[in-house]
MIGU-601351 format. One record per atom (N, C-alpha, C, O): residue in one letter; x, y, z. Coordinates in pm, whole numbers, padded with zeros to 5 digits, always signed. Example, Ala and Ser with C-alpha at 12.3 -4.5 7.8 and 13.67 -1.06 7.14 Angstrom:
<sites>
a+01319-00569+00780;a+01230-00450+00780;a+01320-00330+00780;a+01424-00332+00846;s+01285-00225+00708;s+01367-00106+00714;s+01290+00003+00787;s+01341+00114+00804;
</sites>
This chain:
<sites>
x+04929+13897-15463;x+04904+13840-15331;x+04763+13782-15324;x+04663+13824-15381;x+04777+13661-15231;x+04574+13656-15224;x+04532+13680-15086;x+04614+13698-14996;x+04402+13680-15067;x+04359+13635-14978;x+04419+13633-14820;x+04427+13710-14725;x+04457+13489-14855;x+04501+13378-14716;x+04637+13391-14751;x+04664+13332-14855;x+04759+13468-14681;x+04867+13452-14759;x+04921+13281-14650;x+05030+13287-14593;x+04873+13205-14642;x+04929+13106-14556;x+04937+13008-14691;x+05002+12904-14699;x+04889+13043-14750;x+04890+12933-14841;x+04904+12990-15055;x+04889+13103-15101;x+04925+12905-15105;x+04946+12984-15269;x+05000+13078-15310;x+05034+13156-15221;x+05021+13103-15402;x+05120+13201-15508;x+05080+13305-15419;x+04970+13347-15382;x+05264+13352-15380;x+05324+13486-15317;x+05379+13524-15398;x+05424+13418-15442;x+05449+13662-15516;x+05515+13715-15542;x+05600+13777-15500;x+05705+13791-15562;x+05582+13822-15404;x+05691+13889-15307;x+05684+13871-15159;x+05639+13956-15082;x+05741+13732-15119;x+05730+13707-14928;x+05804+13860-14852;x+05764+13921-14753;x+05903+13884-14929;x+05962+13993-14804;x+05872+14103-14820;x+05868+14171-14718;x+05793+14148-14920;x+05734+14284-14979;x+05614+14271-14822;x+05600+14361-14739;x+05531+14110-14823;x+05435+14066-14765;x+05454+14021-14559;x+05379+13975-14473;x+05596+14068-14565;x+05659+14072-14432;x+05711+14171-14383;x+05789+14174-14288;x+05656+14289-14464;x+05652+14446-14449;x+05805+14494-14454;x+05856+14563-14366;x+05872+14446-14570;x+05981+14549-14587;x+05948+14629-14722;x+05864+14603-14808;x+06025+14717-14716;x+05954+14855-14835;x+06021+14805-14928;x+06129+14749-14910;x+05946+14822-15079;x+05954+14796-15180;x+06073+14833-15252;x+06083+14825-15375;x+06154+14869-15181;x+06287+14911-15249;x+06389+14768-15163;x+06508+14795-15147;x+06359+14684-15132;x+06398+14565-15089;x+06476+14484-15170;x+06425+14489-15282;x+06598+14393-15173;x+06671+14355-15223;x+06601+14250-15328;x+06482+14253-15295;x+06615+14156-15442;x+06522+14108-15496;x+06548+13954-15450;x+06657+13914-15409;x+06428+13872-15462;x+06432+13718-15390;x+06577+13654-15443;x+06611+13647-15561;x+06647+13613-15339;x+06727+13522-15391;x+06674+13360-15341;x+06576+13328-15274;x+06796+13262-15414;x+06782+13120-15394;x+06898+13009-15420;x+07010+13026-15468;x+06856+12929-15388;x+06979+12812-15448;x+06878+12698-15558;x+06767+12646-15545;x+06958+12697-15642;x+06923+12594-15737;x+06998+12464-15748;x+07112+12491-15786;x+06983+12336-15731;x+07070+12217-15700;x+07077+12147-15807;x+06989+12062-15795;x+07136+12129-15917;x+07135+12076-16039;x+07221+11946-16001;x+07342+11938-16023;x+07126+11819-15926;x+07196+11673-15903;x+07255+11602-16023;x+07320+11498-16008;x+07235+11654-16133;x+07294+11570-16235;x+07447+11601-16254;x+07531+11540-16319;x+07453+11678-16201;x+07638+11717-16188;x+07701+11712-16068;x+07814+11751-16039;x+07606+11651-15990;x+07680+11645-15770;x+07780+11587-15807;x+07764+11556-15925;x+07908+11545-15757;x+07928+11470-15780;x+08025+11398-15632;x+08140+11366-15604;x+07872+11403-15563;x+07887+11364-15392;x+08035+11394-15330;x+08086+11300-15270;x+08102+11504-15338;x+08223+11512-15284;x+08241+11571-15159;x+08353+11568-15107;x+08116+11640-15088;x+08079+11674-15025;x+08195+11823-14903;x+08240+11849-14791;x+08184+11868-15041;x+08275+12050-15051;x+08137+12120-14943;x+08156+12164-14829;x+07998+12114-15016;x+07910+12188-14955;x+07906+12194-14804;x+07894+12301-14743;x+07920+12025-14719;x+07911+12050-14581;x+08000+12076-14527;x+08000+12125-14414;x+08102+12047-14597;x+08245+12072-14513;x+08246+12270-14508;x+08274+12339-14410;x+08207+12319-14648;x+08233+12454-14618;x+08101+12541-14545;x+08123+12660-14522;x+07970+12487-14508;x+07887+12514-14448;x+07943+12547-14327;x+07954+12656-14269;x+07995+12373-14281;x+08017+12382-14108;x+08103+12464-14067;x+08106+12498-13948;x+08187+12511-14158;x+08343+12586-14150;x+08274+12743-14143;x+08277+12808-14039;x+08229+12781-14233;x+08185+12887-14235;x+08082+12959-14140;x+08084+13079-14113;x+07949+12818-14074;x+07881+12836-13971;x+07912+12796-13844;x+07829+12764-13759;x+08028+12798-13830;x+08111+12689-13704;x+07996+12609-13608;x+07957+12626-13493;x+07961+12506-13723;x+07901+12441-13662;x+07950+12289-13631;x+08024+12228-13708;x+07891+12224-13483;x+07990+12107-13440;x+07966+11992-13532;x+07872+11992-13612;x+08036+11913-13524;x+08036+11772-13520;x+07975+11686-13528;x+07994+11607-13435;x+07866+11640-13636;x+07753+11552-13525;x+07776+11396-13598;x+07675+11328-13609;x+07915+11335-13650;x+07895+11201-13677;x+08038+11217-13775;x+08087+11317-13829;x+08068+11117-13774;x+08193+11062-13873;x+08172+10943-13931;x+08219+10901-14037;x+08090+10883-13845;x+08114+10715-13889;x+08023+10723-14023;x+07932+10799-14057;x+08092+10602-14090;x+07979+10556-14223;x+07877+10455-14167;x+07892+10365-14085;x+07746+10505-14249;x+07609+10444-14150;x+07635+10314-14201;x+07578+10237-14125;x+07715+10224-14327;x+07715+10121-14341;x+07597+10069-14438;x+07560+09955-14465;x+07546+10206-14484;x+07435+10175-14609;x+07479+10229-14727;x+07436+10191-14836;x+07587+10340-14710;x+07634+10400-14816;x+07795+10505-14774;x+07869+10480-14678;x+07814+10607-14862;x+07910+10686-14833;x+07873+10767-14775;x+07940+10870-14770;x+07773+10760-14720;x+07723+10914-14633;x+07805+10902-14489;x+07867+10800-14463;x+07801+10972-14433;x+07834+10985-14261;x+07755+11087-14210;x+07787+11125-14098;x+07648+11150-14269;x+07572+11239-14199;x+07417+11185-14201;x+07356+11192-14094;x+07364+11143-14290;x+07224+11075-14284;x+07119+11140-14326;x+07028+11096-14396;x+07138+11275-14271;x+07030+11358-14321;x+07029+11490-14234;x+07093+11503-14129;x+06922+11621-14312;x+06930+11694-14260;x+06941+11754-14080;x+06852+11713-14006;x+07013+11815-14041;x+06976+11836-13879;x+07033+11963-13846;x+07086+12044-13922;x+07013+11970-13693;x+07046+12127-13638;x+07177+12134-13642;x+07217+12247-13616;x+07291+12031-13672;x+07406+12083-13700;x+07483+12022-13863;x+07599+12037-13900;x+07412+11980-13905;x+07417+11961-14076;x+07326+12047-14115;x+07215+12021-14069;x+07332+12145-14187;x+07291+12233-14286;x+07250+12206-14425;x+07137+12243-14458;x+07340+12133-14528;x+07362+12082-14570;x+07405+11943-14580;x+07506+11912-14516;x+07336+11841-14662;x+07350+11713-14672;x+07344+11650-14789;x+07248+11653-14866;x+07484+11571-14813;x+07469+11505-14947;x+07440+11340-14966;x+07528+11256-14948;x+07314+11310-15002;x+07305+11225-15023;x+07328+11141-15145;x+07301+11177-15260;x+07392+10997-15103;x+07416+10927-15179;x+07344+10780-15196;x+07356+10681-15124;x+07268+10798-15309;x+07179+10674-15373;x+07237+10603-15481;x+07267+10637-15595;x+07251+10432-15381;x+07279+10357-15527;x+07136+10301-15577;x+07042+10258-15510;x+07150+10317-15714;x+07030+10186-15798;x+07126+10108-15852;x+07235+10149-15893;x+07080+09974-15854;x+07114+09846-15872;x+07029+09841-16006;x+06923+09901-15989;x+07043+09789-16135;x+06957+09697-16238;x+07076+09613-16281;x+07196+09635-16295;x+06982+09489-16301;x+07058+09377-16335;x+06969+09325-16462;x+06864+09262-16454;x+07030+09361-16572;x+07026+09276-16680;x+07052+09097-16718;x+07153+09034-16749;x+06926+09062-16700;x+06919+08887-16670;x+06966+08849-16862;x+07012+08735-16868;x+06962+08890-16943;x+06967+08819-17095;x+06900+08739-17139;x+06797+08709-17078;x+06923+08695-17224;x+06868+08559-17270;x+06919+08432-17288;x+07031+08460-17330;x+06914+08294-17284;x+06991+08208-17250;x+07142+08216-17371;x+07156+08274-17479;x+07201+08159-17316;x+07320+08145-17422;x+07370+08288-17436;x+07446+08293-17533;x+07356+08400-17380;x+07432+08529-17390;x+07499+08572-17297;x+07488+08693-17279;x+07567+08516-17228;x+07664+08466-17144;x+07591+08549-16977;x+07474+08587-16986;x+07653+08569-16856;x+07655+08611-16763;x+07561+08752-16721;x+07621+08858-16742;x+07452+08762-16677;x+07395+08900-16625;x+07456+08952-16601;x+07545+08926-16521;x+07431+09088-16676;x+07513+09250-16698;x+07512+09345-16545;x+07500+09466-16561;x+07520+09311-16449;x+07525+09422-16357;x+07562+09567-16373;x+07676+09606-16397;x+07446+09654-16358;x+07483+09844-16407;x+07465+09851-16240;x+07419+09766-16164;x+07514+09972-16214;x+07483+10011-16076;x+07505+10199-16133;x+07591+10238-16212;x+07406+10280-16067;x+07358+10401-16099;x+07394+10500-15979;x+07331+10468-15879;x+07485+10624-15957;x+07497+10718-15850;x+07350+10782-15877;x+07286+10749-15978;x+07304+10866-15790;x+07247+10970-15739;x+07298+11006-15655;x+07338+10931-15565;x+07317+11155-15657;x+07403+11252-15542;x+07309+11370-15553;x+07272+11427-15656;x+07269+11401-15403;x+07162+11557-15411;x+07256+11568-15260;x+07278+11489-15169;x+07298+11712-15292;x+07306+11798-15191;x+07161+11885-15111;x+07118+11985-15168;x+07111+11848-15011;x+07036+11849-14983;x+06997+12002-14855;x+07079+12027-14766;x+06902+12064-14864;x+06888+12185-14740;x+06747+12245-14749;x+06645+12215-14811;x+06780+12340-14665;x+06615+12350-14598;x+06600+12451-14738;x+06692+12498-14804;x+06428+12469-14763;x+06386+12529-14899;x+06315+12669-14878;x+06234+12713-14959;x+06349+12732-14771;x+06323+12827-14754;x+06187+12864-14828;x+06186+12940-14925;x+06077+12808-14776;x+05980+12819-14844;x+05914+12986-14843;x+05931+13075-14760;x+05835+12984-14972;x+05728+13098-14973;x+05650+13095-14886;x+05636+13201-14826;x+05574+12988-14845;x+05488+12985-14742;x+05552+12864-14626;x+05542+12742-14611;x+05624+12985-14555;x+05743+12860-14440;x+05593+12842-14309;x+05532+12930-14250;x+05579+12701-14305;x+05519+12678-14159;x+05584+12692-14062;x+05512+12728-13969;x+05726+12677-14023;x+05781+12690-13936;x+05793+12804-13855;x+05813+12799-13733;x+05776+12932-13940;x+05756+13049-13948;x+05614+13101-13877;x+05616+13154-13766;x+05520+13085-13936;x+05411+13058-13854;x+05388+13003-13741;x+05311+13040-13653;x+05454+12917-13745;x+05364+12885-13587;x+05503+12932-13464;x+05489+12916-13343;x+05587+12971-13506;x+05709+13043-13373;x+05639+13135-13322;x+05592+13236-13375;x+05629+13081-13173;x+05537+13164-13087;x+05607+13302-13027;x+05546+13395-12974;x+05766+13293-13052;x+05860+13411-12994;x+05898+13482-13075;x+05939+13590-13031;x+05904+13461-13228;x+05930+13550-13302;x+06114+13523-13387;x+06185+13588-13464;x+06121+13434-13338;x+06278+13361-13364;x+06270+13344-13466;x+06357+13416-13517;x+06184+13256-13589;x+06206+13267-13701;x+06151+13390-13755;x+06066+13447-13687;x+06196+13452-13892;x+06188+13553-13958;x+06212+13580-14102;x+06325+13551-14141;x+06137+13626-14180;x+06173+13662-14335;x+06271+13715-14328;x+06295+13802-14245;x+06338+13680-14403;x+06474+13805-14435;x+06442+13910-14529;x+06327+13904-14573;x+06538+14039-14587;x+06475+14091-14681;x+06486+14022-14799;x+06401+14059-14879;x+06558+13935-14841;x+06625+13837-14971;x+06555+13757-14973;x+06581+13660-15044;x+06421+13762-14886;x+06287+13610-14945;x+06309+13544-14819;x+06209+13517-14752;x+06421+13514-14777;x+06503+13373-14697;x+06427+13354-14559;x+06345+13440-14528;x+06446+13260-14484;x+06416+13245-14379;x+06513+13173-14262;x+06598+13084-14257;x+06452+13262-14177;x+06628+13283-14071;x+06570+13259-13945;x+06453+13297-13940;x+06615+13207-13836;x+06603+13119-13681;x+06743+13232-13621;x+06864+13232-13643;x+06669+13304-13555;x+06731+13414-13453;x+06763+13322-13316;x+06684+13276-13233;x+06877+13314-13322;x+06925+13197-13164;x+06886+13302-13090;x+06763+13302-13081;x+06927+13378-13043;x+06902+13452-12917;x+06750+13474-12886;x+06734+13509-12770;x+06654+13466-12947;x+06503+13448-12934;x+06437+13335-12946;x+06316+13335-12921;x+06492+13238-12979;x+06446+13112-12961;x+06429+13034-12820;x+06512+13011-12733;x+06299+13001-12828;x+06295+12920-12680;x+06309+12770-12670;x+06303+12702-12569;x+06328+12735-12784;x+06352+12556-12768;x+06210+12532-12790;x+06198+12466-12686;x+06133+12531-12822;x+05941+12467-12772;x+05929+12403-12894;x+05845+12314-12885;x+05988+12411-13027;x+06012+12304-13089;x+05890+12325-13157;x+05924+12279-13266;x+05754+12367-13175;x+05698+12394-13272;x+05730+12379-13409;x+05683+12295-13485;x+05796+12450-13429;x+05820+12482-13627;x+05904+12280-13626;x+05847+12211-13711;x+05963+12239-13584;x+06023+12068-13593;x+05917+11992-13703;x+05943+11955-13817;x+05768+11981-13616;x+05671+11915-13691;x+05621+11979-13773;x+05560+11922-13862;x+05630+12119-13771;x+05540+12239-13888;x+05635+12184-14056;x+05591+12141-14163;x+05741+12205-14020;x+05841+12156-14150;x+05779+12055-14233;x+05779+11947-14175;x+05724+12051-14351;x+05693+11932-14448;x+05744+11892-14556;x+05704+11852-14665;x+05907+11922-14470;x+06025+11853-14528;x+06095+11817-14425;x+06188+11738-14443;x+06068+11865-14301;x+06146+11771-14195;x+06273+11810-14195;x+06371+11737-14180;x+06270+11994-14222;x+06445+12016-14216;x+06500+12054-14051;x+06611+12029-14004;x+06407+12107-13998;x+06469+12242-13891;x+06436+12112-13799;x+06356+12019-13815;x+06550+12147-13675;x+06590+12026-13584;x+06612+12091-13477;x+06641+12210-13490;x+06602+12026-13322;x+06651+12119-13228;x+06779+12033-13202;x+06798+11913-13225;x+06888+12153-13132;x+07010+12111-13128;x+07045+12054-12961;x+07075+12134-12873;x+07035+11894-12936;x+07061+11870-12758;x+07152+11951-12692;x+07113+11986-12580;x+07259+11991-12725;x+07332+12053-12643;x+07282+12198-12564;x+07304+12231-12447;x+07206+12272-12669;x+07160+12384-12576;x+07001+12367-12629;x+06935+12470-12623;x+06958+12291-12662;x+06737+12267-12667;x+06748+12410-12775;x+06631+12442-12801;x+06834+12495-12838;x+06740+12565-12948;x+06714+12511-13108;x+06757+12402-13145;x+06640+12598-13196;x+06631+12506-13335;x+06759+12542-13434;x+06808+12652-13410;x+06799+12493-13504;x+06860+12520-13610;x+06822+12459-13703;x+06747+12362-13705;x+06913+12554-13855;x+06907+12552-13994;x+06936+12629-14074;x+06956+12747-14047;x+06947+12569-14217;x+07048+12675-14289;x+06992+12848-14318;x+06879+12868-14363;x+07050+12917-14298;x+07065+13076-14281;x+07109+13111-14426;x+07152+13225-14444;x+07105+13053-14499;x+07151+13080-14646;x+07252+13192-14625;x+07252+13297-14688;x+07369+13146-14495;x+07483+13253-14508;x+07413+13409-14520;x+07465+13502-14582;x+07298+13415-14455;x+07255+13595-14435;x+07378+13656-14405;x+07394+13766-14460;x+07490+13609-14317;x+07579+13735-14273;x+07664+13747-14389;x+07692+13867-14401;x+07735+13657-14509;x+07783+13676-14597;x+07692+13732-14723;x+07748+13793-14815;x+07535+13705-14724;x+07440+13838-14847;x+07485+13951-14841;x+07509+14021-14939;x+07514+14000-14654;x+07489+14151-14667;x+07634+14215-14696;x+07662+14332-14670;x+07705+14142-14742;x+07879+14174-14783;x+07871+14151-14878;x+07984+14150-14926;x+07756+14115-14992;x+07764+14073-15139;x+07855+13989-15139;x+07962+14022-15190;x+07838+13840-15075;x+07880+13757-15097;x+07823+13597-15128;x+07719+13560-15073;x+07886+13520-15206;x+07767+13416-15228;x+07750+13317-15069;x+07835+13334-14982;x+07658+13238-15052;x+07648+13153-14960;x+07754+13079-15007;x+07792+13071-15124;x+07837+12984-14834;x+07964+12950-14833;x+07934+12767-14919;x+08038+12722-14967;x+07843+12701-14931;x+07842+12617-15011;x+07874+12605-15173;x+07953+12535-15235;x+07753+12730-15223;x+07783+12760-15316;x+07877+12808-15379;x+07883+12803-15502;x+07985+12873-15289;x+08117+12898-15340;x+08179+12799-15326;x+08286+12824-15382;x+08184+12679-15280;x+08270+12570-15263;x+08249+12451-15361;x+08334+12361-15361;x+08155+12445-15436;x+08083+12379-15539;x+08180+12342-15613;x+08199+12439-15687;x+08261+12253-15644;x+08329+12250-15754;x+08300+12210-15896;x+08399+12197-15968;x+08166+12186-15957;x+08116+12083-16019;x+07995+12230-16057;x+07956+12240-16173;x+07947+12332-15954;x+07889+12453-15984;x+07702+12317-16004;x+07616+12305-16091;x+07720+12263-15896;x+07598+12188-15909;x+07520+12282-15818;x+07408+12312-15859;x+07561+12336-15695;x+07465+12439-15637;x+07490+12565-15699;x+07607+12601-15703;x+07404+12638-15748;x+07397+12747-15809;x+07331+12878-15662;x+07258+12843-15570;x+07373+12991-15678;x+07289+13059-15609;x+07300+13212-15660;x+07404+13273-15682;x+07139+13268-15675;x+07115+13359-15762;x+07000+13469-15692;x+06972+13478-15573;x+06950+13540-15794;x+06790+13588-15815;x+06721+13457-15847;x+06737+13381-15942;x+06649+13450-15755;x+06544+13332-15753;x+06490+13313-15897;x+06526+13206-15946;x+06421+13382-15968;x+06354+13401-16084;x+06444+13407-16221;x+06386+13397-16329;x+06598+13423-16212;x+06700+13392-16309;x+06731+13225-16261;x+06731+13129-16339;x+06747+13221-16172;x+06751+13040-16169;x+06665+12968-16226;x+06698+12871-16294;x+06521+13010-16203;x+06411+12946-16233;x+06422+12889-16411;x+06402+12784-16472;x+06467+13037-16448;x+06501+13056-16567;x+06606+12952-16636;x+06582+12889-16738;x+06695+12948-16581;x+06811+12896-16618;x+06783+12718-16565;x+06860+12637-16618;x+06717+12682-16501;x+06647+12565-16447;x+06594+12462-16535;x+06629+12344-16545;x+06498+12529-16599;x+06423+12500-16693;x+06527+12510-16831;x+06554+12396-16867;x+06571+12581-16888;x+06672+12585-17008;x+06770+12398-16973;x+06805+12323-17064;x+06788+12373-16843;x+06867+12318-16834;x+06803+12147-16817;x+06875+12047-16821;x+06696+12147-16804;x+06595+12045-16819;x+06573+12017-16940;x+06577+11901-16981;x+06537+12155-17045;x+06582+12110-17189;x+06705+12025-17226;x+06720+11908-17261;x+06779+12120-17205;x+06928+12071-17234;x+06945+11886-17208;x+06981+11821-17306;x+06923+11826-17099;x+06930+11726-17073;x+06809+11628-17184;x+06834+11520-17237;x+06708+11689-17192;x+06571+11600-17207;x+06662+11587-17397;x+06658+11486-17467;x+06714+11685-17425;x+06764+11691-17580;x+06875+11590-17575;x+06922+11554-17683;x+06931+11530-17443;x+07040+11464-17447;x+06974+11267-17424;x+07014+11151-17412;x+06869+11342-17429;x+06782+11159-17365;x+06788+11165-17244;x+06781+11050-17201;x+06803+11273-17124;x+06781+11205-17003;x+06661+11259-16979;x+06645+11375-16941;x+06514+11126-17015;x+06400+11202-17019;x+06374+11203-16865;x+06301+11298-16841;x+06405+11137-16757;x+06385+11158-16659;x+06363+11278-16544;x+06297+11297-16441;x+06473+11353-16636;x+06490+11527-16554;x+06417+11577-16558;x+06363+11607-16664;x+06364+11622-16417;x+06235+11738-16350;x+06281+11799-16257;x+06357+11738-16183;x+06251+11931-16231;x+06227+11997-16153;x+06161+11975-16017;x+06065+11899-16027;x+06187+12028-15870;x+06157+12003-15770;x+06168+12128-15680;x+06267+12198-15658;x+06052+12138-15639;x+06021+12258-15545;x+06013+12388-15645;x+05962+12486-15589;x+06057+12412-15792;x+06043+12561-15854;x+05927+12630-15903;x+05935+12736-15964;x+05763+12539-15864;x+05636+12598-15898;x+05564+12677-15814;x+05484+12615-15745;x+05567+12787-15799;x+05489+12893-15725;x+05313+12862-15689;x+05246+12920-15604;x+05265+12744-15790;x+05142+12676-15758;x+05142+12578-15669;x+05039+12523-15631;x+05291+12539-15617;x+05261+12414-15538;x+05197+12468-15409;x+05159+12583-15387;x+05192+12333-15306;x+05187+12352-15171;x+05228+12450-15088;x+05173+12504-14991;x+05370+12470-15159;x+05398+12575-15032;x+05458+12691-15128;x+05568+12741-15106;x+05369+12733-15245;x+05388+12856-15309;x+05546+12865-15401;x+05589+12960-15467;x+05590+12774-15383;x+05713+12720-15443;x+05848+12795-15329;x+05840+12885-15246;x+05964+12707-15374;x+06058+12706-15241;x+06174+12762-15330;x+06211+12728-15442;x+06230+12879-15225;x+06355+12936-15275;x+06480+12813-15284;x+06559+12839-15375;x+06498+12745-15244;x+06602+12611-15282;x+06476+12481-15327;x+06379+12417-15287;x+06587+12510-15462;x+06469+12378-15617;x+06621+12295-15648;x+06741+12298-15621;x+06532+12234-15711;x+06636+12076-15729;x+06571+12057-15880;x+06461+12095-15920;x+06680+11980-15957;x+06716+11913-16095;x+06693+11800-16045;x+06796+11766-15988;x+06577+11686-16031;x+06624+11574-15991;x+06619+11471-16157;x+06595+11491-16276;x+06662+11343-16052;x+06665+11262-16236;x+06620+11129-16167;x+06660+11017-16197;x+06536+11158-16078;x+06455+11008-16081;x+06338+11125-15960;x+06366+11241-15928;x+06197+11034-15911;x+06111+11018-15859;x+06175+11105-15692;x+06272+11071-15623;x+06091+11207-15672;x+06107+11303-15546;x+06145+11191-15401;x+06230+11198-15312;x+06053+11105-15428;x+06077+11022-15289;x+06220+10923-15272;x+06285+10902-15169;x+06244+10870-15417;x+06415+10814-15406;x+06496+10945-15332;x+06521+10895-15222;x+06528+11025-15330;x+06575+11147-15268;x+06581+11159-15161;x+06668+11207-15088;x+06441+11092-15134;x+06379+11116-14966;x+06311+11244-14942;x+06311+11295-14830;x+06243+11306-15063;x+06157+11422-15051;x+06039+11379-15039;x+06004+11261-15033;x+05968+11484-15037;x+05797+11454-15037;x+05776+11450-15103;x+05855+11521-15166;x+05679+11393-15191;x+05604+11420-15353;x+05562+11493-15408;x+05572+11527-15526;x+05447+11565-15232;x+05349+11662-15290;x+05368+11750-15162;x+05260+11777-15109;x+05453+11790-15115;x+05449+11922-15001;x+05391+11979-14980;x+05372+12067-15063;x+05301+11982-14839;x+05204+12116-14819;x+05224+12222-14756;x+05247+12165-14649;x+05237+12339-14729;x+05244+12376-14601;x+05178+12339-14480;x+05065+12295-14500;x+05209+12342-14375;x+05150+12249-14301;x+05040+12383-14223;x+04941+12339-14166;x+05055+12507-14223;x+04937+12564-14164;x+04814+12667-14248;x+04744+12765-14222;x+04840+12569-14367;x+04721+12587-14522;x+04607+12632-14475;x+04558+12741-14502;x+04537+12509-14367;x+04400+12486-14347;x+04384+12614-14199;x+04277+12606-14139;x+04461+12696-14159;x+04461+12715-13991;x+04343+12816-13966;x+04299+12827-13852;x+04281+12904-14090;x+04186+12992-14127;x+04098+12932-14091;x+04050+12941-13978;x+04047+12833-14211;x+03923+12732-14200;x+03888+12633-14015;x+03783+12607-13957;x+04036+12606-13979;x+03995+12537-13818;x+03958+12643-13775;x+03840+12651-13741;x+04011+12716-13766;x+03949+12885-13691;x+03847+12933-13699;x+03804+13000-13604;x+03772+12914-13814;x+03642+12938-13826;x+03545+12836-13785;x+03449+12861-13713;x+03572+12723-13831;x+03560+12627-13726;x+03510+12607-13586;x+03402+12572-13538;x+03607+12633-13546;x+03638+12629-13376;x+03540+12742-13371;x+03436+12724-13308;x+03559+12846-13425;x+03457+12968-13387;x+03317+12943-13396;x+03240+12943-13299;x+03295+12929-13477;x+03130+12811-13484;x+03106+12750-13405;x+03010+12800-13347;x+03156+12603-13331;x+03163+12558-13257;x+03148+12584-13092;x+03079+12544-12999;x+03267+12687-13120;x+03227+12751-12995;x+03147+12835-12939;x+03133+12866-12821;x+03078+12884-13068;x+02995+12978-13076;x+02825+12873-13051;x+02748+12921-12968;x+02797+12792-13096;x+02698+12638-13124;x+02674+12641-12982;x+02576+12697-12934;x+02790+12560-12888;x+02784+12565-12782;x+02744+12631-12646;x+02685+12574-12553;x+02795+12791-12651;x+02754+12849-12593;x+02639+12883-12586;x+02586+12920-12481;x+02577+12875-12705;x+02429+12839-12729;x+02345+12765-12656;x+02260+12793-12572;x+02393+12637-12717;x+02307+12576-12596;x+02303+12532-12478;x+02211+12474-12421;x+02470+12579-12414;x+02433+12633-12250;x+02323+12730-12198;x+02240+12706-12110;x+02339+12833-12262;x+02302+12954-12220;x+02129+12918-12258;x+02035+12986-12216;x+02119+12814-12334;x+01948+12735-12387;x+01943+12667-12249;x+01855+12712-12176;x+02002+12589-12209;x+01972+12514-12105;x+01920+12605-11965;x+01814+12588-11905;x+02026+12704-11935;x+02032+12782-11835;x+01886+12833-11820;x+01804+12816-11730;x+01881+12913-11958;x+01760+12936-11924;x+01612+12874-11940;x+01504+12932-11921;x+01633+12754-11974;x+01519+12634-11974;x+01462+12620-11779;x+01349+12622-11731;x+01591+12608-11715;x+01526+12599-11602;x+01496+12752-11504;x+01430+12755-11400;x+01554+12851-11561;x+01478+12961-11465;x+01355+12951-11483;x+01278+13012-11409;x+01293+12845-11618;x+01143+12887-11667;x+01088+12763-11504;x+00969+12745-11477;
</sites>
């Protein structure tokens, strides 16, 4: 542990959210996009399983999606990216070669090590789980929407119909039945994996080999470094192109890293000040 736990390598978030060390061990989801194969099993068995409503059918008319992106009643989201390259030739080699390229990432909140959203809930609605995870208690939620902008992935959403937040629960009520989360059982392709955080990690990396031995030098890892920004995120991704084609961030921070340092800050400041009121004040009793 360090320091400032708001920020950098956590080994154990639930140990550090005061459950006793005989605590279940971190779990996670691992998203291996090189095998999606956008059929989109994950949201259908999310919403089914979280009876959650409705929020769109239509195709946006940019692609096969009909959901767009993460929200308080998508949990899960699969996005679908075309790349276009067009092979121009050389004269006399008849007609440019048109390739066109899928990308498919099933997409969800990353249950970070160091969740901002978490932090700044002024009621206590969000919460560590004992499994690492991080969970939005409806019945304690006040709608105030805080953790929305804290997210620096832009997952957790408030829902219009009743103003509270939602997001994915990594199926907590199916963990405590030893059961897998309802996506990951619906996987047909076994592109979402869900484990011990630290056997994925494992198996993550083996599988980045595996590809890089096959020529796809492109394959990296996303969100599985415990040095990043936000201490690394229990849901990591296989991607096979650049974090931002995805529509991720590059470099994720937590967003309440610095909240120590303003604090001390502000305390100075306010401390400066009172100063030289209390200088003034007594400048003129003289």
């Amino acid at each position: 542990m360090t320091g400032n736990r708001l920020s950098g390598p956590l080994a154990d978030p639930s140990g550090d959210a005061g459950y006793p060390d005989d605590h279940p061990e971190r779990v996670g989801f691992f998203t291996d996009t090189s095998v999606c194969i956008g059929c989109k099993a994950c949201e259908v068995a999310c919403k089914e399983w979280n009876l959650l409503p409705e929020d769109g059918l239509d195709l946006t008319g940019m692609s096969y999606d009909n959901t767009g992106a993460l929200g308080a009643s998508t949990w899960r989201h699969v996005a679908f990216i075309e790349q276009s390259t067009v092979d121009l030739g050389m004269p006399g080699t008849g007609p440019p070669d048109d390739s066109v390229r899928w990308l498919m990432s099933s997409d969800v909140c990353k249950h970070c090590t160091h969740a901002a959203c978490l932090d700044v809930c002024p009621t206590g609605a969000l919460m560590r789980t004992e499994y690492g995870t991080v969970l939005v208690q409806d019945d304690v939620c006040n709608g105030c929407g805080y953790c929305v902008p804290a997210c620096p992935y832009g997952v957790i959403d408030i829902r219009p119909d009743n103003g509270g937040a939602f997001k994915c629960t990594m199926c907590y009520d199916r963990l405590g039945a030893g059961l897998m989360p309802a996506c990951a059982t619906a996987c047909p392709t076994e592109s979402i994996q869900y484990g011990p955080l630290d056997e994925l990690r494992e198996r993550a990396a083996a599988r980045v080999e595996e590809l890089h031995g096959q020529g796809v030098t492109d394959a990296r890892l996303y969100g599985h470094d415990p040095e990043d920004g936000v201490g690394g995120d229990g849901a990591f991704f296989l991607l096979l192109d650049e974090p931002e084609v995805y529509g991720l961030p590059p470099d994720p921070v937590v967003t309440t890293r610095d909240l120590p340092s303003m604090w001390r800050h502000a305390a100075v400041a306010a401390a400066t000040a009172a100063a030289v009121i209390a200088g003034c004040f007594a400048g003129r009793k003289r």
